[in-house]
PDB file of N, CA, C and O in Angstrom:
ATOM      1  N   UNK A   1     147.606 -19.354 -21.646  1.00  0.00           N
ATOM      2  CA  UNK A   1     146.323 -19.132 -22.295  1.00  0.00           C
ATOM      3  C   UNK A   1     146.533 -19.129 -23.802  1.00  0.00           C
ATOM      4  O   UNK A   1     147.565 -18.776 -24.372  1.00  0.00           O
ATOM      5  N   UNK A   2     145.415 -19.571 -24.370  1.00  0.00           N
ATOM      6  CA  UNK A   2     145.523 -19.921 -25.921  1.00  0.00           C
ATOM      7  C   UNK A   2     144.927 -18.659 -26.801  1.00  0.00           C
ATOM      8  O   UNK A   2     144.409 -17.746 -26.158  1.00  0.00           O
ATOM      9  N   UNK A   3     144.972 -18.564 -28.199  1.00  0.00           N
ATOM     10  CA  UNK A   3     144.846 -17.031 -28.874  1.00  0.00           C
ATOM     11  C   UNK A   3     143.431 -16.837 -28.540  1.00  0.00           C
ATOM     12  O   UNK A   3     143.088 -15.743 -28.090  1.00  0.00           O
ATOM     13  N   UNK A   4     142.380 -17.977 -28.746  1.00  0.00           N
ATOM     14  CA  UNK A   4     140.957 -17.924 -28.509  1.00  0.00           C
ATOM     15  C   UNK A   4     140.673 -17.081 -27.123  1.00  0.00           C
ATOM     16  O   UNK A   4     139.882 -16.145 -27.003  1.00  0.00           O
ATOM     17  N   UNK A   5     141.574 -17.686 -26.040  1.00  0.00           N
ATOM     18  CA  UNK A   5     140.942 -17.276 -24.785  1.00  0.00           C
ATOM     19  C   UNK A   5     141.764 -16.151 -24.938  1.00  0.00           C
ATOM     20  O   UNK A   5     140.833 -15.975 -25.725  1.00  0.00           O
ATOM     21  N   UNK A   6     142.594 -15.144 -25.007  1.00  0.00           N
ATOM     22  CA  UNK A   6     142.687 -13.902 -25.205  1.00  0.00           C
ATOM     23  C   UNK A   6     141.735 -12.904 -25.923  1.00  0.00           C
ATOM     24  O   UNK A   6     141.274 -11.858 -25.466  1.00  0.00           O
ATOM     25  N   UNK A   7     141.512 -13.548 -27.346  1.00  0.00           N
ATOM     26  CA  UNK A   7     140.617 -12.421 -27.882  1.00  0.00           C
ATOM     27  C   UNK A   7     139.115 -12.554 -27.055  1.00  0.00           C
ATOM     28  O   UNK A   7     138.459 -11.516 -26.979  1.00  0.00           O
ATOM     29  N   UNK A   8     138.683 -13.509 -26.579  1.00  0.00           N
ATOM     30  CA  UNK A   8     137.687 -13.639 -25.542  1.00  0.00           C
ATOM     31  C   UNK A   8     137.528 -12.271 -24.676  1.00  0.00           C
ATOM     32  O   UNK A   8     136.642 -11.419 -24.606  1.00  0.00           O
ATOM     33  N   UNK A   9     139.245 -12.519 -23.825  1.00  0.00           N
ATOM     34  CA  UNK A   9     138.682 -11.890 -22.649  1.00  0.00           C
ATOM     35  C   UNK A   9     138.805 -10.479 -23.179  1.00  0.00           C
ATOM     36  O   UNK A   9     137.924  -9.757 -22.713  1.00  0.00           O
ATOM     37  N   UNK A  10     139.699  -9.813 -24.084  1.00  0.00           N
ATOM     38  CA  UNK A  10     139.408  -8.427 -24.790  1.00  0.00           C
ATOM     39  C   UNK A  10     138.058  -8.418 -25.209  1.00  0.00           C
ATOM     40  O   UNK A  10     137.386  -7.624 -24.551  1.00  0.00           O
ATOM     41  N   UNK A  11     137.506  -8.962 -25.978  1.00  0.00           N
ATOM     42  CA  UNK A  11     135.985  -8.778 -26.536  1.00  0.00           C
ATOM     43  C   UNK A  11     135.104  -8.646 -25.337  1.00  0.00           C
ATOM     44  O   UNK A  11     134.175  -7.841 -25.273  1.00  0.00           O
ATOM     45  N   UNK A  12     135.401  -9.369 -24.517  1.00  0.00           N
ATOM     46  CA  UNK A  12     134.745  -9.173 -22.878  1.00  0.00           C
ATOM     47  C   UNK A  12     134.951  -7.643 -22.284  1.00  0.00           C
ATOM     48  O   UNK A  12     134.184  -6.771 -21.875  1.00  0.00           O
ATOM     49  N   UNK A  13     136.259  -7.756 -22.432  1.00  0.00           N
ATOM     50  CA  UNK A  13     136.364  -6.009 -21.955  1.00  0.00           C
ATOM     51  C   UNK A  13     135.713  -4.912 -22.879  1.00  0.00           C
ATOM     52  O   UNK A  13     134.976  -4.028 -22.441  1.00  0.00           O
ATOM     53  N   UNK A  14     136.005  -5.036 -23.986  1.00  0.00           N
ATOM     54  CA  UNK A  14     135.570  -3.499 -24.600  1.00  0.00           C
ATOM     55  C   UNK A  14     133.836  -3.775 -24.330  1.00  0.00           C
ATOM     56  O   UNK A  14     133.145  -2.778 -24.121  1.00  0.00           O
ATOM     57  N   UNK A  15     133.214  -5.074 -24.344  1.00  0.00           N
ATOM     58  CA  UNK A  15     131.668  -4.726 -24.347  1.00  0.00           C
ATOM     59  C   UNK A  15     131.103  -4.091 -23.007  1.00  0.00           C
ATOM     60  O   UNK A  15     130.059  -3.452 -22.876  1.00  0.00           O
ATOM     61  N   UNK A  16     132.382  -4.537 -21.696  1.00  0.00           N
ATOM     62  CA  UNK A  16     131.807  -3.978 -20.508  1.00  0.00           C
ATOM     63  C   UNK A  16     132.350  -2.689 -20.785  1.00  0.00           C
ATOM     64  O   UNK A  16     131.426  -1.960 -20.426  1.00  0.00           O
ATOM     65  N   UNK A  17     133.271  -1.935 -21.199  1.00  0.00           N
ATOM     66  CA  UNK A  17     133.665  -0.997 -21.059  1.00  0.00           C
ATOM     67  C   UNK A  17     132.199  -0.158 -21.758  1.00  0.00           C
ATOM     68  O   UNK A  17     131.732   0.623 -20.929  1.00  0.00           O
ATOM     69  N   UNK A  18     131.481  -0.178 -22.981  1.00  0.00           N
ATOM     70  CA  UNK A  18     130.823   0.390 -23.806  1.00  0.00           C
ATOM     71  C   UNK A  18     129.710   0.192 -22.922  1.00  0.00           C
ATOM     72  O   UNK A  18     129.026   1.216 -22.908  1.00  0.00           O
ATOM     73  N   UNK A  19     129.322  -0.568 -22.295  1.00  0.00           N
ATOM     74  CA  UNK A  19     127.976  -0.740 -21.206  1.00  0.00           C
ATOM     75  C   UNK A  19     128.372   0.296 -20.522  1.00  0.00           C
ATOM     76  O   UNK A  19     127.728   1.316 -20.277  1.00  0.00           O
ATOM     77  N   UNK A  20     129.724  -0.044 -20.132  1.00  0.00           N
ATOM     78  CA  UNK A  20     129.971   1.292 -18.544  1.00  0.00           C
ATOM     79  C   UNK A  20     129.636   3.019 -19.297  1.00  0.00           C
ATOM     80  O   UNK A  20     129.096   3.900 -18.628  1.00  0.00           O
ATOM     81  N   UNK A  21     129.954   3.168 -20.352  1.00  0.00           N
ATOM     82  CA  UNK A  21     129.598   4.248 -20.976  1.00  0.00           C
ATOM     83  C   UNK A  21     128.744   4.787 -21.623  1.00  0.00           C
ATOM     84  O   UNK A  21     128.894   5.893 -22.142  1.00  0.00           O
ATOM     85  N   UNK A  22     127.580   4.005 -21.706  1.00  0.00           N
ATOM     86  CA  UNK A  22     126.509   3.903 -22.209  1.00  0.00           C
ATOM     87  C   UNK A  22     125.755   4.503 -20.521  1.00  0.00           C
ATOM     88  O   UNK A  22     125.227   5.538 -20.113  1.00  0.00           O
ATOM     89  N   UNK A  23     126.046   3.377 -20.053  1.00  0.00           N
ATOM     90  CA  UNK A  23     125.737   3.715 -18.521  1.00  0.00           C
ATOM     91  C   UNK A  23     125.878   5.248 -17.702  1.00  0.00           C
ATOM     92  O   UNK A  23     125.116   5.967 -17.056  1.00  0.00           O
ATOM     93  N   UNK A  24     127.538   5.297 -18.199  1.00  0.00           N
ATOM     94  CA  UNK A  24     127.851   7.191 -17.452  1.00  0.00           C
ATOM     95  C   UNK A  24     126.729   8.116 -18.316  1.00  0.00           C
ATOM     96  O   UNK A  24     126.027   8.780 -17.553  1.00  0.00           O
ATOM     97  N   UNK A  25     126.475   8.263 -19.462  1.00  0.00           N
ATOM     98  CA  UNK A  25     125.850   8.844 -19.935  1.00  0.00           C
ATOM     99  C   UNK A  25     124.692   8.822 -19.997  1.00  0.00           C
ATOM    100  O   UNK A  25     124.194   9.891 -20.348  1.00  0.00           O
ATOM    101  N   UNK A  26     123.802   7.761 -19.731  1.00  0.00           N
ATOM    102  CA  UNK A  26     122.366   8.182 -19.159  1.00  0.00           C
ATOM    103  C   UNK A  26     122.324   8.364 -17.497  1.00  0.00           C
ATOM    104  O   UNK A  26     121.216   8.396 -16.962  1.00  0.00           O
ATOM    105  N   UNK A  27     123.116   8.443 -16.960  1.00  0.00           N
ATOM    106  CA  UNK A  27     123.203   9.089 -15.979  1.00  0.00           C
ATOM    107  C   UNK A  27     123.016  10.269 -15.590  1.00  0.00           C
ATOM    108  O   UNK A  27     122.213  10.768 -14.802  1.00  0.00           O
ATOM    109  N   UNK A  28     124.098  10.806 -16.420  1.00  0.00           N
ATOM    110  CA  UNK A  28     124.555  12.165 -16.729  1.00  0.00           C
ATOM    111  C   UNK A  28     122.936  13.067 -17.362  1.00  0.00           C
ATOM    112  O   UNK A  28     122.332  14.103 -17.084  1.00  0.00           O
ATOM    113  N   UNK A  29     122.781  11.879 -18.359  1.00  0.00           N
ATOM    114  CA  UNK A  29     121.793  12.910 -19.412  1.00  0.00           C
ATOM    115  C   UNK A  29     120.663  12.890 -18.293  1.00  0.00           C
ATOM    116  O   UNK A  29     120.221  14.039 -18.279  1.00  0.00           O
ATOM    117  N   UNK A  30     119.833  11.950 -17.131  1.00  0.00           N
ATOM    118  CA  UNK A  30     119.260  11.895 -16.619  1.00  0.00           C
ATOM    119  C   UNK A  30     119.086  13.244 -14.971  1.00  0.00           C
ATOM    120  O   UNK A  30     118.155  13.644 -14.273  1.00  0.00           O
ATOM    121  N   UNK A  31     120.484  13.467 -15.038  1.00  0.00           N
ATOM    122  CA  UNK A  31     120.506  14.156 -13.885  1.00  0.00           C
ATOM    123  C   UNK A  31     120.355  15.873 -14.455  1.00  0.00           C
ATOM    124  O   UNK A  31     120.042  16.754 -13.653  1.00  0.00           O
ATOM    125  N   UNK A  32     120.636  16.191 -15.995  1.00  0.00           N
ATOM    126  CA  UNK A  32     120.099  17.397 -16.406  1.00  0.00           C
ATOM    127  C   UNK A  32     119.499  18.159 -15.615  1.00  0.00           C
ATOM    128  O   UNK A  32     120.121  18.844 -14.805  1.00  0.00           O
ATOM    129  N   UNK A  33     118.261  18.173 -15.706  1.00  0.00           N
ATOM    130  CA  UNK A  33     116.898  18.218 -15.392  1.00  0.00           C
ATOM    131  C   UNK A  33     116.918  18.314 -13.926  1.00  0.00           C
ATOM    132  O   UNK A  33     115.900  18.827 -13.461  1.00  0.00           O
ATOM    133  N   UNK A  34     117.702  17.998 -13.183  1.00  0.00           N
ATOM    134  CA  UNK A  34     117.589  17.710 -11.330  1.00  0.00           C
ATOM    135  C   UNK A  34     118.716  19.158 -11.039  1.00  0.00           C
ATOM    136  O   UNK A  34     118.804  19.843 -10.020  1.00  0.00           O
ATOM    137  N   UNK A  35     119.430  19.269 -12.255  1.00  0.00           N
ATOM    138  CA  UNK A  35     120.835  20.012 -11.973  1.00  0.00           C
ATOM    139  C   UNK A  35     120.162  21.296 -11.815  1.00  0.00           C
ATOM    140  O   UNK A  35     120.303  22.032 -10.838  1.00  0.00           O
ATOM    141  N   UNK A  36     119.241  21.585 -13.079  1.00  0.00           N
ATOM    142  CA  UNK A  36     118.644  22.871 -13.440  1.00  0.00           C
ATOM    143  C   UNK A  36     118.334  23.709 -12.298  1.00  0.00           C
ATOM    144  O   UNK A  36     118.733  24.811 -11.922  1.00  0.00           O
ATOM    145  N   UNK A  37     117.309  22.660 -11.756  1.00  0.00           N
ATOM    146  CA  UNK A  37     116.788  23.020 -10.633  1.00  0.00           C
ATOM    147  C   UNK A  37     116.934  23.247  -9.453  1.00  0.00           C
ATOM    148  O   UNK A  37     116.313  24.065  -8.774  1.00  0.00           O
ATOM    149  N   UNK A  38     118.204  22.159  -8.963  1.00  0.00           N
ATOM    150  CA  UNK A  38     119.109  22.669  -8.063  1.00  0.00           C
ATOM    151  C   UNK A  38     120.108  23.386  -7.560  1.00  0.00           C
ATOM    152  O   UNK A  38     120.571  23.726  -6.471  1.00  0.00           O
ATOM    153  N   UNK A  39     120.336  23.536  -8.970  1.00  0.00           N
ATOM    154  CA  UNK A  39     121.812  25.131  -8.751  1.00  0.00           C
ATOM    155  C   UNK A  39     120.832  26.442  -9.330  1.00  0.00           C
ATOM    156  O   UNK A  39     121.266  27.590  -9.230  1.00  0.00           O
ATOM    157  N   UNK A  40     119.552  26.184  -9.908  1.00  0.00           N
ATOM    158  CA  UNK A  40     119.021  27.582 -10.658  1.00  0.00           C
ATOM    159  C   UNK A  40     120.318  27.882 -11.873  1.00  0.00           C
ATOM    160  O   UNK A  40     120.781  29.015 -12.005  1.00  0.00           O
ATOM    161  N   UNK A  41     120.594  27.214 -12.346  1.00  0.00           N
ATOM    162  CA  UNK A  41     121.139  27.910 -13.719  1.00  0.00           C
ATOM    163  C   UNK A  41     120.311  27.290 -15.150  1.00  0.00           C
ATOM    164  O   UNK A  41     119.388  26.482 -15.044  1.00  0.00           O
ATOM    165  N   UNK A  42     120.885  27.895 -16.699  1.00  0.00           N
ATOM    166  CA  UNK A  42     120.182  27.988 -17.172  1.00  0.00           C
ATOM    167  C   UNK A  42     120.719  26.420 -18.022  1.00  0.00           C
ATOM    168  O   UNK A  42     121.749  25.772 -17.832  1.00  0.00           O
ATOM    169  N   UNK A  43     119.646  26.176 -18.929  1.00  0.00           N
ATOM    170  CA  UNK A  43     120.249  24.765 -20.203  1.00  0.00           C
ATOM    171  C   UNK A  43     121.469  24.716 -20.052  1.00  0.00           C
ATOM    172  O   UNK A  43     122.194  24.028 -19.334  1.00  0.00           O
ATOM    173  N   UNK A  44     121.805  26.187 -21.421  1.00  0.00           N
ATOM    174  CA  UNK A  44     123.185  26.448 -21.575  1.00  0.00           C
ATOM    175  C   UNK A  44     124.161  25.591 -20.391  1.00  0.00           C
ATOM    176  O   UNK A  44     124.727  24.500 -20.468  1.00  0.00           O
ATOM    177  N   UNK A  45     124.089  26.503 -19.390  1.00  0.00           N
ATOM    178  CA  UNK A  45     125.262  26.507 -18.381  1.00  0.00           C
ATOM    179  C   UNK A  45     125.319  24.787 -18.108  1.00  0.00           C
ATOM    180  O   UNK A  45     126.429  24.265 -18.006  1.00  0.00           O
ATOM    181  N   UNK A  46     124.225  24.045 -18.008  1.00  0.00           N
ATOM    182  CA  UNK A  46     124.334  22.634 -17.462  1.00  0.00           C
ATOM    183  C   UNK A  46     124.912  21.764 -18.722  1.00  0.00           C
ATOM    184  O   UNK A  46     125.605  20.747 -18.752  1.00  0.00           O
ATOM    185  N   UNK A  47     124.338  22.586 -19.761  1.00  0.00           N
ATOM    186  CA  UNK A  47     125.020  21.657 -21.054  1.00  0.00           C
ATOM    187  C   UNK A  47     126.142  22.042 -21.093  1.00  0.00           C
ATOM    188  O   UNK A  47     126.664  21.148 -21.760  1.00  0.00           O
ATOM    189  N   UNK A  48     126.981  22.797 -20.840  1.00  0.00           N
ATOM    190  CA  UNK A  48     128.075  23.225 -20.643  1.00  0.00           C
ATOM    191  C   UNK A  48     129.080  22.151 -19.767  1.00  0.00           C
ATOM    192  O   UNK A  48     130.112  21.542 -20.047  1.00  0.00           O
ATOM    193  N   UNK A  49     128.238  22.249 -18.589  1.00  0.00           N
ATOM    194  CA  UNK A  49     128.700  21.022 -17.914  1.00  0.00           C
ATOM    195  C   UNK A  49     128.972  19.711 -17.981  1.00  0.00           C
ATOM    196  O   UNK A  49     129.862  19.061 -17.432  1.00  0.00           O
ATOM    197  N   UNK A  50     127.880  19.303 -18.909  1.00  0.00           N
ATOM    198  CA  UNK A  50     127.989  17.893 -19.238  1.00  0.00           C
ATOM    199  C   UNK A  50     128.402  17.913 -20.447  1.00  0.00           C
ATOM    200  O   UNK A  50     127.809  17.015 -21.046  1.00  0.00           O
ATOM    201  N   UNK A  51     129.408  18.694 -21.422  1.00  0.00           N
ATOM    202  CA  UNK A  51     130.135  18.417 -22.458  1.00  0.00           C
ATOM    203  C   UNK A  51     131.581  18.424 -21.965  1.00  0.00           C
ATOM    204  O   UNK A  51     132.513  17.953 -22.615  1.00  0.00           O
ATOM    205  N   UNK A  52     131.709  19.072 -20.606  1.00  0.00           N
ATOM    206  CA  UNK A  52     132.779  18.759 -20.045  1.00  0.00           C
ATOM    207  C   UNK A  52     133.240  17.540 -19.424  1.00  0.00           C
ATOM    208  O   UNK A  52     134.322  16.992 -19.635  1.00  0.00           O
ATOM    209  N   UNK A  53     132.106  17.075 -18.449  1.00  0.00           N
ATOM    210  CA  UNK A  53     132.440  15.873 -17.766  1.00  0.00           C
ATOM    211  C   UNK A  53     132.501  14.420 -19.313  1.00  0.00           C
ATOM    212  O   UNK A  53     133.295  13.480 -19.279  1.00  0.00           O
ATOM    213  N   UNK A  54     131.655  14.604 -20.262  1.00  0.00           N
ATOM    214  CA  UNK A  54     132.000  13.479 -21.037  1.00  0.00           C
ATOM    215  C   UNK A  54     132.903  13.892 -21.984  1.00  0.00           C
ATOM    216  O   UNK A  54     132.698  13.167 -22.957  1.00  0.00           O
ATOM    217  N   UNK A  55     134.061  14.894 -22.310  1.00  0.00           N
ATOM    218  CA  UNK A  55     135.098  15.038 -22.825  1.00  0.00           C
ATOM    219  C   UNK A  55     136.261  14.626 -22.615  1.00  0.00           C
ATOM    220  O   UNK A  55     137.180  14.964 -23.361  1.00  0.00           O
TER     221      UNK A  55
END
């Protein structure tokens, strides 16, 4: 493979990678709100949670 088709397929990767993480995180930020309500705890505690899982 030639230098072109390398930096290709890297530039290919980091943009899927940044989709995929763009992706975990409205996930995440989306399921907030479902969490609250299903365990009964408070903001805090869920934001708590989700500074963990995206750390």
């Amino acid at each position: 493979m030639n230098e072109n088709t390398n930096r290709l397929m890297v530039t290919v990767a980091v943009m899927l990678s940044a989709i995929m993480v763009l992706l975990d995180m409205t996930i995440a930020n989306v399921s907030l709100p479902h969490m609250m309500g299903a365990l009964g705890v408070t903001s805090e505690q869920v934001t708590c949670s989700h500074v963990l899982f995206d750390g």
